[in-house]
NUFIDREN-546225 format. One line per 5 residues: their letters; for each residue x, y, z of N, C-alpha, C. Coordinates in Angstrom, 1 decimal, decimal comma, m for minus. Layout:
<nodes>
A = X Y Z X Y Z X Y Z ~ ...
</nodes>
This chain:
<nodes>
XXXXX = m4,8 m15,2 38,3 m4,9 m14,5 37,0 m6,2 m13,7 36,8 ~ m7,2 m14,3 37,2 m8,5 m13,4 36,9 m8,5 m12,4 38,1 ~ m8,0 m12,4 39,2 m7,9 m11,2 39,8 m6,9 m10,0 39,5 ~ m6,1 m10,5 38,9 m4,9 m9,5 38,6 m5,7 m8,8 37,3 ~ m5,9 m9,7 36,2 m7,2 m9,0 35,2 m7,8 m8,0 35,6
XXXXX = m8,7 m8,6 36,6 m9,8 m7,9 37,2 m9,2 m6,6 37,7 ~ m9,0 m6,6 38,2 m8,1 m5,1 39,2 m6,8 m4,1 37,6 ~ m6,7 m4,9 36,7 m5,7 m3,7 35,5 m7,3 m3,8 34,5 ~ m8,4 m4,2 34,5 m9,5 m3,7 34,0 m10,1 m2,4 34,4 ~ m10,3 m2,3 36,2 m10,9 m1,4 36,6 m10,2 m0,3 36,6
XXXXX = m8,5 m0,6 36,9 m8,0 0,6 36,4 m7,5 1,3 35,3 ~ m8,2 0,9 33,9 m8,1 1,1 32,5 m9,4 1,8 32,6 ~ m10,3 1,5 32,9 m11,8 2,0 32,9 m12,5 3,3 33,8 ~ m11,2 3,2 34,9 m11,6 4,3 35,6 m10,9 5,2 35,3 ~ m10,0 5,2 34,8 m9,2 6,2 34,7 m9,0 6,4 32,5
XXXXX = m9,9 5,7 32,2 m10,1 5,9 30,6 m8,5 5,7 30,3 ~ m8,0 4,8 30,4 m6,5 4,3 29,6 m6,5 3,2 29,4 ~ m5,8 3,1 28,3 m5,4 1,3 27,3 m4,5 0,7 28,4 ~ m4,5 m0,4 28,5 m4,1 m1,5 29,3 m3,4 m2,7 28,2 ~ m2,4 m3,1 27,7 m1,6 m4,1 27,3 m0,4 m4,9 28,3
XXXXX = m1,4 m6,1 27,9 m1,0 m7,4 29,2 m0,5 m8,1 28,4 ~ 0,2 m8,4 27,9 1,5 m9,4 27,1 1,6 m10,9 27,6 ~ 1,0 m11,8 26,9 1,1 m13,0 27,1 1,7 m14,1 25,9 ~ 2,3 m14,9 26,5 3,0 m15,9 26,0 2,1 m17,0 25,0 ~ 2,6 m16,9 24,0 2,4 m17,8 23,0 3,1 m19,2 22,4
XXXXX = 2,1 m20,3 22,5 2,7 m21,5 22,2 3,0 m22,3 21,1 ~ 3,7 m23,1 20,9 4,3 m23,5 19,8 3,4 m23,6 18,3 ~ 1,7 m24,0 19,2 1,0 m24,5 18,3 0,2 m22,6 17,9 ~ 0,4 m21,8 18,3 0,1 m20,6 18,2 m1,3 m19,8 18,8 ~ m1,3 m20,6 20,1 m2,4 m20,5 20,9 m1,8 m19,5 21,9
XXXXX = m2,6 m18,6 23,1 m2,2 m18,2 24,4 m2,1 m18,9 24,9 ~ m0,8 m19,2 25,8 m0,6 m20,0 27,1 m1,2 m20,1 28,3 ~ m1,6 m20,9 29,1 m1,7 m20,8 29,8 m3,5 m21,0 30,0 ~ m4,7 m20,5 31,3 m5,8 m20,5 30,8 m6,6 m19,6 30,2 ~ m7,9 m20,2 29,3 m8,3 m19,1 28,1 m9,1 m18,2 29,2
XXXXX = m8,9 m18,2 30,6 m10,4 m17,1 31,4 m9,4 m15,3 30,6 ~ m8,4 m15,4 30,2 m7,6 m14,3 29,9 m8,0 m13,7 29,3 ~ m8,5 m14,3 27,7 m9,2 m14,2 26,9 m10,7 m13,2 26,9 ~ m11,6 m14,1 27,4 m12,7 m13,9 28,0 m13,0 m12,8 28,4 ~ m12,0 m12,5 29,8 m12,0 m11,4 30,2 m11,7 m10,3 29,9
XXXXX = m10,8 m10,0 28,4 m10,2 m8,7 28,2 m11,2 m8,3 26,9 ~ m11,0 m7,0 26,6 m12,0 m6,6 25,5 m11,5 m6,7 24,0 ~ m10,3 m7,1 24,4 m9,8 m7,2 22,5 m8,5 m7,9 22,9 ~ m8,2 m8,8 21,6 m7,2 m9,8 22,0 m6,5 m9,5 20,4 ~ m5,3 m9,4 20,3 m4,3 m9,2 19,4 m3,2 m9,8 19,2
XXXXX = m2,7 m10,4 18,0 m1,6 m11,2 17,7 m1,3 m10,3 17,0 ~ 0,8 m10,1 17,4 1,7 m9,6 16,4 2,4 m10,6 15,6 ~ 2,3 m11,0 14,3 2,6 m11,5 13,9 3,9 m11,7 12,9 ~ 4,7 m12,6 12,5 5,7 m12,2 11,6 6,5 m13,1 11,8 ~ 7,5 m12,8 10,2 8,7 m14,4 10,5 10,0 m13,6 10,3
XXXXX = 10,8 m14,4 11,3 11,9 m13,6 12,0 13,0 m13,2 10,8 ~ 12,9 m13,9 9,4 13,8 m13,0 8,4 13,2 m12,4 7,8 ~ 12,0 m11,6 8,3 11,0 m10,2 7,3 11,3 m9,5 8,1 ~ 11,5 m8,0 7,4 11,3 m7,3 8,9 9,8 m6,7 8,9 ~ 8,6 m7,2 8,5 7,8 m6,5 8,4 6,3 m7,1 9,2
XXXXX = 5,8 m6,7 10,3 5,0 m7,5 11,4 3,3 m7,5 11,1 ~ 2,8 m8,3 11,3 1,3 m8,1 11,3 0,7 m7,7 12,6 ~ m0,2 m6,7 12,6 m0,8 m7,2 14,1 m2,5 m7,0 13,5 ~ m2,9 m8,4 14,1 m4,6 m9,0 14,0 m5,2 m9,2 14,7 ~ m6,5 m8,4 15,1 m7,4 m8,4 15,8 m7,9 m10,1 16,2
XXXXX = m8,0 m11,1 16,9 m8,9 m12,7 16,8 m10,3 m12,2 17,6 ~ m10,4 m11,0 18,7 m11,5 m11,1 19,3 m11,4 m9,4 19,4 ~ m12,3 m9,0 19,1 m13,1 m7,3 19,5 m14,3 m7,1 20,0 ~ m13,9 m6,8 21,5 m15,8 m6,4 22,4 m16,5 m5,5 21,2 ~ m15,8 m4,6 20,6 m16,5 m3,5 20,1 m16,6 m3,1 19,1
XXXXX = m16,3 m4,0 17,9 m15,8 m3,9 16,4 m15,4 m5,3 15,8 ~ m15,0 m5,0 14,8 m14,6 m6,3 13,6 m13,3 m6,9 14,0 ~ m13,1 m8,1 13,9 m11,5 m8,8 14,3 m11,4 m9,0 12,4 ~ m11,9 m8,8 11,3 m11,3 m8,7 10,6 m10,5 m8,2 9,8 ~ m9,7 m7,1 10,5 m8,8 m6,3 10,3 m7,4 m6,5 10,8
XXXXX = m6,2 m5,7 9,9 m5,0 m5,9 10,7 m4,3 m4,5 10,0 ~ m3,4 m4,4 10,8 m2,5 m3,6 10,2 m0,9 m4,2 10,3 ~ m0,1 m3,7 9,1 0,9 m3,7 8,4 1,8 m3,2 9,4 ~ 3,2 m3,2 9,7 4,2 m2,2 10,1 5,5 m3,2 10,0 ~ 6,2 m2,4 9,6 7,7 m2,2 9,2 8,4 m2,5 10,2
XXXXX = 9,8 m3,3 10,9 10,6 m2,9 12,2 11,5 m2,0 11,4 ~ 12,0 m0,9 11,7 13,0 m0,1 11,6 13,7 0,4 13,3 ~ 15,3 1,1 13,1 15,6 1,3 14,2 15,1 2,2 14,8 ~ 14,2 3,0 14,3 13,5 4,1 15,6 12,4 3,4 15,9 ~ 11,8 2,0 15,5 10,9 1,0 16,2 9,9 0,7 14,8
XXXXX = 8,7 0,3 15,2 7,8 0,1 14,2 6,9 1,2 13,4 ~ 6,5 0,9 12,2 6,5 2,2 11,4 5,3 1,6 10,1 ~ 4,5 1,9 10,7 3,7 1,7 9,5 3,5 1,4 8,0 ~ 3,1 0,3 7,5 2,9 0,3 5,7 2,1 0,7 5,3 ~ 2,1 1,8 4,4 1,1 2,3 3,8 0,2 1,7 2,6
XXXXX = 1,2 0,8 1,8 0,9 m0,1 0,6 1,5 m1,2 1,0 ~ 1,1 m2,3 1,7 1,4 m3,7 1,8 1,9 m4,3 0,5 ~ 0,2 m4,0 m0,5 0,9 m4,9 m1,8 1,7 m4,5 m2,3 ~ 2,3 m3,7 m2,9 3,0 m3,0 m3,2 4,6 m3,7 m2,4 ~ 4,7 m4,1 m1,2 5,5 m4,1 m0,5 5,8 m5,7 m0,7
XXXXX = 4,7 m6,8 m0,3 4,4 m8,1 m0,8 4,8 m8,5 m2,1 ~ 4,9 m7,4 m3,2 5,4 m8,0 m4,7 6,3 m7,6 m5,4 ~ 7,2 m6,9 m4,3 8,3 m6,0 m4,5 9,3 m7,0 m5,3 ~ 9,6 m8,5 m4,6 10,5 m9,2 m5,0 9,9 m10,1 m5,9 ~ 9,0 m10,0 m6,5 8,8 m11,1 m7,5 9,0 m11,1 m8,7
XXXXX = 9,3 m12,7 m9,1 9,9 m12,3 m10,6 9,2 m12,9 m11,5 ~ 9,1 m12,1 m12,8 7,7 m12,2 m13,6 8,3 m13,2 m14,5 ~ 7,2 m13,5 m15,4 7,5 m14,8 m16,5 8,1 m16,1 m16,2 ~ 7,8 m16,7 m15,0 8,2 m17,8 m14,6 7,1 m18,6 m14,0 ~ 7,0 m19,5 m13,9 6,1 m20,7 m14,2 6,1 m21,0 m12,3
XXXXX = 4,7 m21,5 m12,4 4,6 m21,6 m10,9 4,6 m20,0 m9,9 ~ 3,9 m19,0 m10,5 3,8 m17,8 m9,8 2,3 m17,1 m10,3 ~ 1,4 m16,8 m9,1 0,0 m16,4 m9,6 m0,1 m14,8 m8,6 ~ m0,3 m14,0 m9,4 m1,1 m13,0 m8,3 m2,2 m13,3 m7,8 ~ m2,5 m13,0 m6,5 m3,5 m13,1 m5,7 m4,5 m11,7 m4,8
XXXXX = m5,5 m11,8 m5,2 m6,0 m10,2 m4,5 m6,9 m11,0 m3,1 ~ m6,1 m11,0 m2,1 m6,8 m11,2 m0,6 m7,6 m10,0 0,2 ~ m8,3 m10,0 0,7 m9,2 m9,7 1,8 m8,9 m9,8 3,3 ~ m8,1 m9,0 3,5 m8,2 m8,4 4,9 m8,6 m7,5 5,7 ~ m9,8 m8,1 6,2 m11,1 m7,6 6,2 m11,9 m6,4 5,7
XXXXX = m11,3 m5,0 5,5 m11,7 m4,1 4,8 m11,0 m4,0 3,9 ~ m9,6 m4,4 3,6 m8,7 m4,0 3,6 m8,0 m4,8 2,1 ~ m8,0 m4,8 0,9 m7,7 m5,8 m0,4 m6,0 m5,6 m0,3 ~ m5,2 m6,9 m0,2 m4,1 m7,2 m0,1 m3,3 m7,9 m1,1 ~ m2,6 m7,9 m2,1 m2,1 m9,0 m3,6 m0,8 m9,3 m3,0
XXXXX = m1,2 m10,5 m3,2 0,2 m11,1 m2,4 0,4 m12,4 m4,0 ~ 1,4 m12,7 m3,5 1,7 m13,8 m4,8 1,7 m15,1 m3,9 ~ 1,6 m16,1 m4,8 1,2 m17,8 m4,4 2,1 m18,3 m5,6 ~ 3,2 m19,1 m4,8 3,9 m19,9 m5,2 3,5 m21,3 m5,6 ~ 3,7 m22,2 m6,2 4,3 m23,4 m6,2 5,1 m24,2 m7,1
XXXXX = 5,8 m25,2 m6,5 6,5 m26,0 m7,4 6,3 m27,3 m7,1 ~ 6,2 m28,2 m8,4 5,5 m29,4 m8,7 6,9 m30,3 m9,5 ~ 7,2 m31,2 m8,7 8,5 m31,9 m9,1 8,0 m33,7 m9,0 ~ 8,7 m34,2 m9,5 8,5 m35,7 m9,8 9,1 m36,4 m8,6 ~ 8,5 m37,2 m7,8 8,8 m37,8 m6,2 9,8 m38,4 m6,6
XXXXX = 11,1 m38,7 m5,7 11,7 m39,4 m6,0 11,8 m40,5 m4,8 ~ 10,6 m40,8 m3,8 10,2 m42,0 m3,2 8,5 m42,2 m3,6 ~ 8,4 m43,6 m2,9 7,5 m43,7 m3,7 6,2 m43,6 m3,3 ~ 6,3 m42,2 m2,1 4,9 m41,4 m1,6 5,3 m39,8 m2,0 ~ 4,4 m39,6 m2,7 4,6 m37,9 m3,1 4,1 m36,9 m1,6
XXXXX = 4,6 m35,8 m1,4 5,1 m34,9 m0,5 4,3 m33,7 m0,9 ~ 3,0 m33,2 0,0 2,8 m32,0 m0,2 3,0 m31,2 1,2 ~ 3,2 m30,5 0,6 3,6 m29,1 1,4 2,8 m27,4 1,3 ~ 2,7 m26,5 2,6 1,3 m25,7 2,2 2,6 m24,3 3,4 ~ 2,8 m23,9 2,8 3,0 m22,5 3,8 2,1 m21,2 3,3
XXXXX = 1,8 m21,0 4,8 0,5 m19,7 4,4 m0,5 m20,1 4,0 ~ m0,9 m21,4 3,5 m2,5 m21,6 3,1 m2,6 m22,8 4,2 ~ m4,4 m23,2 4,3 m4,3 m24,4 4,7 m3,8 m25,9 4,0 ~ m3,4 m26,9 4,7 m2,5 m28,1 3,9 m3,9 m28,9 3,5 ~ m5,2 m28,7 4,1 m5,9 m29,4 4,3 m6,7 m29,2 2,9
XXXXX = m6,9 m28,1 2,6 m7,2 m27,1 1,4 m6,6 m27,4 0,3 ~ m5,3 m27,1 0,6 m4,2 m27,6 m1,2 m4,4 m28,9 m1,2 ~ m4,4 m30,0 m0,8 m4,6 m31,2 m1,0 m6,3 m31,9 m1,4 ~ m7,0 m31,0 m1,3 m8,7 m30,9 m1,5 m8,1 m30,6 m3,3 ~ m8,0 m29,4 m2,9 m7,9 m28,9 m4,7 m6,9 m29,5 m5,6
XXXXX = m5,3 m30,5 m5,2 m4,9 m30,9 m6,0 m6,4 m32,3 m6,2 ~ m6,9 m32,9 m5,5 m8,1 m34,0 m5,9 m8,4 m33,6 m7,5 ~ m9,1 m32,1 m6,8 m10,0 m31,6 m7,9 m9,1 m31,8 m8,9 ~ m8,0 m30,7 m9,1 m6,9 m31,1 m10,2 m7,1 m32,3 m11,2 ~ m6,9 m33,2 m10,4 m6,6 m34,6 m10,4 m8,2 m35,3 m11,4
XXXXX = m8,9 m35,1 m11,2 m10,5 m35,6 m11,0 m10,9 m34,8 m12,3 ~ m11,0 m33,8 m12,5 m11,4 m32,9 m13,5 m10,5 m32,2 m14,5 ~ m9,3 m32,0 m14,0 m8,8 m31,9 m15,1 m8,0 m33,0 m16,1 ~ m7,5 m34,0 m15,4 m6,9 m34,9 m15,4 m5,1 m35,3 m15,0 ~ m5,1 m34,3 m14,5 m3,4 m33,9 m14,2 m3,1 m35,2 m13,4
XXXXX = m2,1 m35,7 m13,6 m1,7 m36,7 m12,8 m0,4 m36,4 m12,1 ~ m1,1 m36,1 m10,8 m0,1 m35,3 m9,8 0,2 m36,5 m8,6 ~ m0,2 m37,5 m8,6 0,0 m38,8 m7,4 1,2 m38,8 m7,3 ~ 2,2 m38,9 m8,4 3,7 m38,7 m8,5 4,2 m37,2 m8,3 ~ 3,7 m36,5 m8,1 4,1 m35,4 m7,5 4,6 m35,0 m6,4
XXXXX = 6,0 m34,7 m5,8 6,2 m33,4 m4,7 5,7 m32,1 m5,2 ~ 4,8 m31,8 m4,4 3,8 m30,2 m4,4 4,0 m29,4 m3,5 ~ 4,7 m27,9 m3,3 5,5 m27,4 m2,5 4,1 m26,0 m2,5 ~ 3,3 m25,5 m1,7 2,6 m24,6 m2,2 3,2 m23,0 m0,8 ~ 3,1 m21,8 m1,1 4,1 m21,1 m0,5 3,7 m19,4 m0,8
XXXXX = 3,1 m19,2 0,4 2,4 m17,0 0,2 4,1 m16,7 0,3 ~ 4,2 m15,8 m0,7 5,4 m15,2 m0,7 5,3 m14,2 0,2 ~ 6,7 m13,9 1,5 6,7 m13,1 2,5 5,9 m13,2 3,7 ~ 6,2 m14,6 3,8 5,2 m15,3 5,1 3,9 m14,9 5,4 ~ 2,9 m13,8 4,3 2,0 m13,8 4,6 0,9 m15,1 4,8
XXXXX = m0,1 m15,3 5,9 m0,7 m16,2 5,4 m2,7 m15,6 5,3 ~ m2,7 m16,9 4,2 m4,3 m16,7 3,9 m5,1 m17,5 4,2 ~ m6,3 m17,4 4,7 m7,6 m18,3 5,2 m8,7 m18,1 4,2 ~ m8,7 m17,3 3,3 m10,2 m17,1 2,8 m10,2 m17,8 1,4 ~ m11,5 m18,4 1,5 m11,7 m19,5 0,3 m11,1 m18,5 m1,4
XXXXX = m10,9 m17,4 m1,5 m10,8 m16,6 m2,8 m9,8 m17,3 m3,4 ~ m8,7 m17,8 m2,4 m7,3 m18,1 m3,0 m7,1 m19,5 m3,4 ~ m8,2 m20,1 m3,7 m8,7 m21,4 m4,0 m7,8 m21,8 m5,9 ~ m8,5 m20,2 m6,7 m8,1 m20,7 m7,9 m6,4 m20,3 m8,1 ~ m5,7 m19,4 m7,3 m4,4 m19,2 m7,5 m4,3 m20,0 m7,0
XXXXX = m4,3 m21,0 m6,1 m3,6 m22,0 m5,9 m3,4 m22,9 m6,8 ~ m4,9 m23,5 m7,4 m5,0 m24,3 m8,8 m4,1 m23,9 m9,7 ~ m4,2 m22,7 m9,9 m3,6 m21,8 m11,1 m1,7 m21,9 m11,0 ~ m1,4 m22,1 m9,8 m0,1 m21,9 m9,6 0,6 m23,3 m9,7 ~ m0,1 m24,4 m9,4 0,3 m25,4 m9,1 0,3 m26,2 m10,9
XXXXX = m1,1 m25,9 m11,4 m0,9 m26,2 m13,3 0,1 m25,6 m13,5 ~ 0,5 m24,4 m13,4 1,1 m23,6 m14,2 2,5 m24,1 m14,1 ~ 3,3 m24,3 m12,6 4,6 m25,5 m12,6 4,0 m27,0 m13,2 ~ 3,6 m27,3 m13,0 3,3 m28,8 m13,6 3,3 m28,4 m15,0 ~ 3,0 m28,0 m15,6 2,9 m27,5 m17,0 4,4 m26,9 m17,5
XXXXX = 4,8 m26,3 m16,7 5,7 m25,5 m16,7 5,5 m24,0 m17,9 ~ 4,7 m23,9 m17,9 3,7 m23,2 m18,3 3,5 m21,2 m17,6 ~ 4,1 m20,2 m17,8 4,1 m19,2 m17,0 2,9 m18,4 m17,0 ~ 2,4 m17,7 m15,9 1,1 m17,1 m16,3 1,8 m15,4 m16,9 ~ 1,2 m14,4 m16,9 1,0 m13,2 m17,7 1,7 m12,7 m16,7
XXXXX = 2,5 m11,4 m16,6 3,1 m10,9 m15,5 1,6 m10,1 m14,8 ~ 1,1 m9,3 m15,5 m0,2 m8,6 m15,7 m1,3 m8,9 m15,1 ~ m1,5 m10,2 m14,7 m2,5 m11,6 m14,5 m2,9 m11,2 m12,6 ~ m4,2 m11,1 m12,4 m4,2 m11,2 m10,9 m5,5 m12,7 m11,1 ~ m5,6 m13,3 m10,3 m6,4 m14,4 m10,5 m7,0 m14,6 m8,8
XXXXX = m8,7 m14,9 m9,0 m9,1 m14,8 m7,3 m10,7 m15,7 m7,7 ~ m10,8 m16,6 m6,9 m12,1 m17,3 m6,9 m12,2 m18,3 m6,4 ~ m13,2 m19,0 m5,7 m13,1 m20,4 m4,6 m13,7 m21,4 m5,7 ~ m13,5 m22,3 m5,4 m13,1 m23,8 m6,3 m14,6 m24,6 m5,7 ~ m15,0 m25,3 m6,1 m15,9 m26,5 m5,5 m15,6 m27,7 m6,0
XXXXX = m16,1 m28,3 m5,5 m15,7 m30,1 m5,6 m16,0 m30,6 m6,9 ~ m16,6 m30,3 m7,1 m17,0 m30,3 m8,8 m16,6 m29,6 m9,9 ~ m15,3 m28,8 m9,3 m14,9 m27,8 m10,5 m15,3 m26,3 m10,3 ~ m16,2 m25,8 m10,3 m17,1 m24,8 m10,1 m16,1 m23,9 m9,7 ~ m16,3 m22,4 m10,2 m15,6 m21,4 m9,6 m17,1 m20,7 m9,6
XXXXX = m16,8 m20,6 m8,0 m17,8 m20,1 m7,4 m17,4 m18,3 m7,1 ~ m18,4 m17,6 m6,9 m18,7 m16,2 m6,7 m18,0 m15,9 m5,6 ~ m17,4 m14,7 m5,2 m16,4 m14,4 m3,8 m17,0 m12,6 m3,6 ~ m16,6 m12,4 m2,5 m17,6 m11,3 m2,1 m16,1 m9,8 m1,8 ~ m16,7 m8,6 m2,5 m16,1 m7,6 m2,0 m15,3 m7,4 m3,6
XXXXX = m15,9 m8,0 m4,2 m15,1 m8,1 m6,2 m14,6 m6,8 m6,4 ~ m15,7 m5,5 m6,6 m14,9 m4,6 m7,0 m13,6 m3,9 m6,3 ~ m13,6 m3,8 m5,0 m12,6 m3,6 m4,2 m11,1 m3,8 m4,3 ~ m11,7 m5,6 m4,5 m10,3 m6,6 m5,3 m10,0 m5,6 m6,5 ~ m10,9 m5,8 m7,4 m10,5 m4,9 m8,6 m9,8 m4,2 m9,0
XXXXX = m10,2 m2,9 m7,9 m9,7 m1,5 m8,0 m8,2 m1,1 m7,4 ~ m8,0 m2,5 m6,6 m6,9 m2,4 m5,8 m5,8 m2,8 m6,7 ~ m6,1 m3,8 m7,6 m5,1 m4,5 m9,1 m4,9 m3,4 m10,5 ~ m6,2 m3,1 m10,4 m6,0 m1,6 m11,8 m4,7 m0,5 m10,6 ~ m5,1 m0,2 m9,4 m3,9 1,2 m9,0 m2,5 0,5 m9,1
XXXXX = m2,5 m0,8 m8,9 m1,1 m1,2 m8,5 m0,6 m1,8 m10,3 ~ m1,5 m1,7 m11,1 m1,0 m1,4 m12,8 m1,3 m3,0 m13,3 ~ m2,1 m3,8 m12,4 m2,6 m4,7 m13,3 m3,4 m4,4 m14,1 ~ m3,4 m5,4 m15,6 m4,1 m5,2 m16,9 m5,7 m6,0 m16,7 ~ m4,9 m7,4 m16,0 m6,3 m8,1 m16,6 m6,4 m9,1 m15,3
XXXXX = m7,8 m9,5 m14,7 m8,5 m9,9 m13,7 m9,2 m11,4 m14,0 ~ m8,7 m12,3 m13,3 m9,5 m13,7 m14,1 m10,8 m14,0 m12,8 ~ m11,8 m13,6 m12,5 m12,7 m13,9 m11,6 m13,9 m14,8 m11,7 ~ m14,6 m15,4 m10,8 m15,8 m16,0 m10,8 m16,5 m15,4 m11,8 ~ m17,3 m16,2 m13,0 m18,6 m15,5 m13,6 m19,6 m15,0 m13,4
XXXXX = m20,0 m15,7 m11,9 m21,0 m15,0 m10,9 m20,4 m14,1 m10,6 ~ m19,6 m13,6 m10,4 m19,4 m11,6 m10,3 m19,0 m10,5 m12,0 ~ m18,9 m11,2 m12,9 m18,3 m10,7 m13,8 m19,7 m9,4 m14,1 ~ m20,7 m9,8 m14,0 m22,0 m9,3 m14,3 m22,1 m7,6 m12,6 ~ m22,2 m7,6 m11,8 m21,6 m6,9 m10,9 m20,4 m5,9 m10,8
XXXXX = m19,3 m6,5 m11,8 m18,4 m5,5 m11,5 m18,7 m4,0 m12,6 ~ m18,5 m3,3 m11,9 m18,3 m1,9 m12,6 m17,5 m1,0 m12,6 ~ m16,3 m1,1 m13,1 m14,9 m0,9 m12,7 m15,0 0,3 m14,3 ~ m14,7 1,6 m13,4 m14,6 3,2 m14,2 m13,2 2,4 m15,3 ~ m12,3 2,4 m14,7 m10,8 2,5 m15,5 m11,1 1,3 m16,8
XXXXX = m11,3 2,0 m17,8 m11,3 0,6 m19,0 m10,1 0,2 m19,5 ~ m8,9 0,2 m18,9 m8,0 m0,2 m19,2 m7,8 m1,8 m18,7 ~ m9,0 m1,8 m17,7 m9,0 m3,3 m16,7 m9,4 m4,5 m17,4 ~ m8,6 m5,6 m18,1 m9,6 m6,4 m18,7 m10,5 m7,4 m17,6 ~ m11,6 m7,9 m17,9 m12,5 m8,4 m16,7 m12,5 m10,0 m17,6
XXXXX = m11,5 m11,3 m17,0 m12,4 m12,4 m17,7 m13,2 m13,1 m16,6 ~ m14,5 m13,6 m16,7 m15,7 m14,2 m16,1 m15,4 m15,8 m16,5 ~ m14,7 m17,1 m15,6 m14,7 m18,0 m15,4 m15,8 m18,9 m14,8 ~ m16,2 m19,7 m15,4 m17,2 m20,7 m14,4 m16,5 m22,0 m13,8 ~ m15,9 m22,8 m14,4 m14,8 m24,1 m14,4 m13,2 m24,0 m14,3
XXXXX = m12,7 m24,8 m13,6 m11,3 m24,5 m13,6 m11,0 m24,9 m15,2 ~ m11,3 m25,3 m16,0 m10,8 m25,4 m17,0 m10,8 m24,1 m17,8 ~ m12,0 m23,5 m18,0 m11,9 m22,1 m18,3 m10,7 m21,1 m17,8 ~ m10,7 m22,0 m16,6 m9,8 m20,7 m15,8 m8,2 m20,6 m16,5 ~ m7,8 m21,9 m16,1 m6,7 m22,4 m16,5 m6,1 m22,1 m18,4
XXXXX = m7,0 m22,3 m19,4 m7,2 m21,5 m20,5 m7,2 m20,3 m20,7 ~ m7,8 m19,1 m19,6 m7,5 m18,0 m19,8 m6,6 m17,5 m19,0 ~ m5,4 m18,4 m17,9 m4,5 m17,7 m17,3 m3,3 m18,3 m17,8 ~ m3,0 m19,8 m18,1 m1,8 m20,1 m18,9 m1,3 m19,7 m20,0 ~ m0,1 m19,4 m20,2 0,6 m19,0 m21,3 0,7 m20,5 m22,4
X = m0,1 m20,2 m23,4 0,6 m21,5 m24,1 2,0 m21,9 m24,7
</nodes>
């Protein structure tokens, strides 16, 4: 393998042309086989997607020359793949407003502000170990923050099945999606709907704390074009933002309890 590498490197380089070597992906969503593949190539790319969307990710994990926090969007259609020009836009096409257990979300891909929606549904166990579940976020994460839930606000979720779910198989890693999670999971437990209007974005700490998230106005500006009213963010950025369009309302949260008061419908 490192010689076959070696020899479709020298001739990408000598001759100034892109070279795409297609390798096999395993169950657990690693490259097959040895990582010297890796190593050796100057940029490594995952297409990503779930086989009833038709719409694929492809993400940078490693760039000799640039940022791997980037991706781009495309469509499958039958003359092949075809670019998205508005993801979000495309991500919240199917969602249905004024129902309980649904939070807008403004994500960060890498340059790139993405609003995707975060599910969940919060049902009464009917054995007698409650069942959480995490698609698109980490499992390790939603079960951190139902604690907090549990600890600080007082929710008594032990008897809960907790189903948490990025609508359109997107998935998320960045701590921002900390308080839609919170926000989504009160909001079914409560049964309680948030605002159709509502984008909600900030990381959680162990102690409650909604902590500050980086690239705020971005998020912002990306929720005012797509006709959101009102923005529930960290307090540590409420002071920072400078958002032209005053139609934007800005609320500044410090505690999930704050938060959850200014995103639930009573």
């Amino acid at each position: 393998m490192r010689a076959s590498t070696t020899v479709l490197m020298n001739m990408a380089k000598s001759r100034g042309i892109t070279v795409f070597i297609v390798g096999h992906v395993t169950k657990e969503g690693a490259l097959a086989g040895p990582r010297v593949l890796e190593h050796m190539v100057d940029t490594v790319l995952y297409f990503e997607g779930e086989r009833h969307h038709t719409y694929r990710i492809l993400r940078g994990v490693k760039n000799r020359f640039g940022s791997t926090n980037e991706i781009g969007v495309f469509e499958m259609q039958e003359k092949g793949i075809v670019q998205v020009e508005n993801p979000s836009e495309l991500l919240l096409s199917g969602r249905t407003k004024g129902v309980s257990g649904s939070v807008v979300l403004c994500s960060m891909e890498g340059t790139r502000p993405i609003l995707v929606e975060i599910q969940a549904l919060v049902s009464t166990t009917a054995f007698g170990m409650a069942r959480r579940m995490a698609t698109g976020v980490d499992y390790n994460r939603v079960a951190l923050l139902m604690a907090v839930l549990e600890k600080k606000i007082g929710m008594q979720l032990y008897n809960q099945d907790i189903y948490v779910n990025v609508a359109g198989g997107f998935k998320i890693d960045e701590p921002a999606a900390d308080l839609a999670i919170i926000s989504a999971v009160a909001s079914s437990f409560r049964n309680a709907p948030t605002p159709s209007n509502l984008v909600v974005m900030g990381e959680v700490g162990l102690t409650g704390e909604i902590r500050g998230i980086a690239q705020i106005e971005k998020r912002i500006k990306e929720c005012a074009k797509l006709g959101f009213k009102t923005c529930v963010i960290p307090k540590a950025n409420e002071l920072s933002v400078n958002i032209a369009d005053g139609d934007m309302e800005i609320i500044g949260v410090s505690n999930i309890g704050e938060a959850l008061d200014a995103i639930l419908i009573k």
